[in-house]
C-alpha positions in Angstrom: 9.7 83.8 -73.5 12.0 84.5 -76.0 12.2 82.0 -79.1 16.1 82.9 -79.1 19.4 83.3 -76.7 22.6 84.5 -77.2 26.2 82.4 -77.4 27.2 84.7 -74.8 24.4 83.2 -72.6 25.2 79.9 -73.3 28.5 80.9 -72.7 27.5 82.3 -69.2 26.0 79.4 -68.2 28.6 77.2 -69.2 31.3 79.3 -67.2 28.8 79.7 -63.8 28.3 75.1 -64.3 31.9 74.9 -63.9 32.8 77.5 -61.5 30.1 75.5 -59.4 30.9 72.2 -60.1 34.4 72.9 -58.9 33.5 74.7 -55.7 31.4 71.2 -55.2 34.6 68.9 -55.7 36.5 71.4 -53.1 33.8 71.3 -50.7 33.9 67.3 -51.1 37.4 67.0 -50.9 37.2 68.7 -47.5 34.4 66.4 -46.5 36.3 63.2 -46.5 38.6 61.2 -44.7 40.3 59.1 -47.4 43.2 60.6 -48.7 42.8 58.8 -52.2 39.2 60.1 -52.6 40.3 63.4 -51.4 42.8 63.9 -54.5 40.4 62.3 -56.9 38.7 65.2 -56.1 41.4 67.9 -56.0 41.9 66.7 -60.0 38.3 67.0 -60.5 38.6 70.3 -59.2 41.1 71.2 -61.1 39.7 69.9 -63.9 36.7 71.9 -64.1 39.0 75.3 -62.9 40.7 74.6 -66.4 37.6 74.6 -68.2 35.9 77.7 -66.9 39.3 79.6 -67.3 39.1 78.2 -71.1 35.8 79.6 -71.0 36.0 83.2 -70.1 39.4 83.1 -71.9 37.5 82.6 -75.0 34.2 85.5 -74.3 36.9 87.6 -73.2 38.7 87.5 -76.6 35.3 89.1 -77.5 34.7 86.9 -80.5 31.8 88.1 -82.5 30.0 85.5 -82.7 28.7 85.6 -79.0 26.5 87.9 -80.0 24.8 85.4 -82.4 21.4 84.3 -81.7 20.3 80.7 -81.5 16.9 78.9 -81.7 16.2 78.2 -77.8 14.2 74.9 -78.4 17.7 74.1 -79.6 19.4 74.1 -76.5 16.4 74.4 -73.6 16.6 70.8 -72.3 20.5 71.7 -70.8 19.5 74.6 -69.6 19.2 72.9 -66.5 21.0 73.2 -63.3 20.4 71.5 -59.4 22.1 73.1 -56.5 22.4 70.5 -54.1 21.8 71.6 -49.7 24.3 71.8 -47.5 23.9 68.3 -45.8 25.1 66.1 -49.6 26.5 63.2 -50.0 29.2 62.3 -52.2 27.6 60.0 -53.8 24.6 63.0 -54.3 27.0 65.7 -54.9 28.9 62.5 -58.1 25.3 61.8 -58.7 25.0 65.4 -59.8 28.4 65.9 -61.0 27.5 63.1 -63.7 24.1 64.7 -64.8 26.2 68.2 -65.3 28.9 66.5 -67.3 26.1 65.0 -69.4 24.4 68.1 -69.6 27.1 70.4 -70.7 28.8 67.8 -72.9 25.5 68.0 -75.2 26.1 72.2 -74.8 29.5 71.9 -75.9 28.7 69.6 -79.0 26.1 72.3 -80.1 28.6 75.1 -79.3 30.9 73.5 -81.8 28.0 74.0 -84.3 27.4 77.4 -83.2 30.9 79.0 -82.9 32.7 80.4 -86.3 35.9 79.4 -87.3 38.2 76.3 -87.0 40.0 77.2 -83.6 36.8 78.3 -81.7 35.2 74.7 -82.8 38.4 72.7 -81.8 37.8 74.4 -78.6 34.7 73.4 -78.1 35.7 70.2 -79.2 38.7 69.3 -76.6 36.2 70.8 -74.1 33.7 68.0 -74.8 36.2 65.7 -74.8 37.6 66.3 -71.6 33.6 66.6 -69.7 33.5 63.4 -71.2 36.5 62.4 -69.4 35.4 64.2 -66.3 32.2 62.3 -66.5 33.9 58.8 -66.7 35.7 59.6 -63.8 32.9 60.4 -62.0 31.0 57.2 -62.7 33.8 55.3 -61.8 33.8 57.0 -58.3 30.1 56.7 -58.2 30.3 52.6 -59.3 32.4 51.9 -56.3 30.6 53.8 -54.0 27.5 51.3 -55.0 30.0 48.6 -54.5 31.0 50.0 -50.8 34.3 50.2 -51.4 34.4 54.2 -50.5 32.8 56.3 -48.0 
């Protein structure tokens, strides 16, 4: 196993959690009867559309950097990704949702250290602030789930 990996690795995983993440909120948002839930999670969809779109925008601008290598122990541990079977729950598929957001807000952080150049890190920076948001959401979905108040 290699002691390094590539920002455009990182990168690729990044962009592959959030395409999947949002095919999970469109799937969920099929699944369920309540209107309400069903736009929360047509904005969480939305949500992480915008960030893999920020995503490829910025490895297709072909900054050089992505070709930088990185110490792997440094970023191993969020390297990390559960697919969930066909049969989910919601509260599974938020349960998951939550882990990701916490996962990839720790990539984004270390991106920020990573990345050259002011506008690359204020990227990465408004993209950990909005995962963070994302992941708030999420755990206010989750909480009232616990508190039977949905599904």
């Amino acid at each position: 196993m290699p002691d390094t990996i590539r920002l455009k690795d990182l990168l690729d995983f990044l962009i592959r959690r959030e395409e999947s993440s949002a095919e999970l909120f469109l799937v969920m948002a099929e699944k369920t009867f309540d209107d309400s839930l069903k736009e929360w999670f047509r904005e969480l969809h939305l949500g992480t559309i915008r960030r893999a779109k920020a995503l490829v925008a910025f490895k297709t601008a072909g900054e050089r950097c992505l070709l930088k290598q990185v110490p792997l122990a440094s970023v191993k541990h969020y390297l990390v990704d559960v697919r969930l079977k066909d049969d989910f729950t919601e509260k599974q598929a938020l349960a998951l949702s939550i882990l990701r957001a916490d996962t990839s807000r720790l990539l984004y952080v270390r991106m920020q250290c990573f990345v050259e150049g002011p506008d690359a890190r204020a990227l990465f920076g408004h993209l950990e602030k909005e995962i963070e948001a994302h992941r708030i959401r999420c755990n206010f979905l989750y909480d009232r789930t616990l508190e039977g108040e949905l599904f």
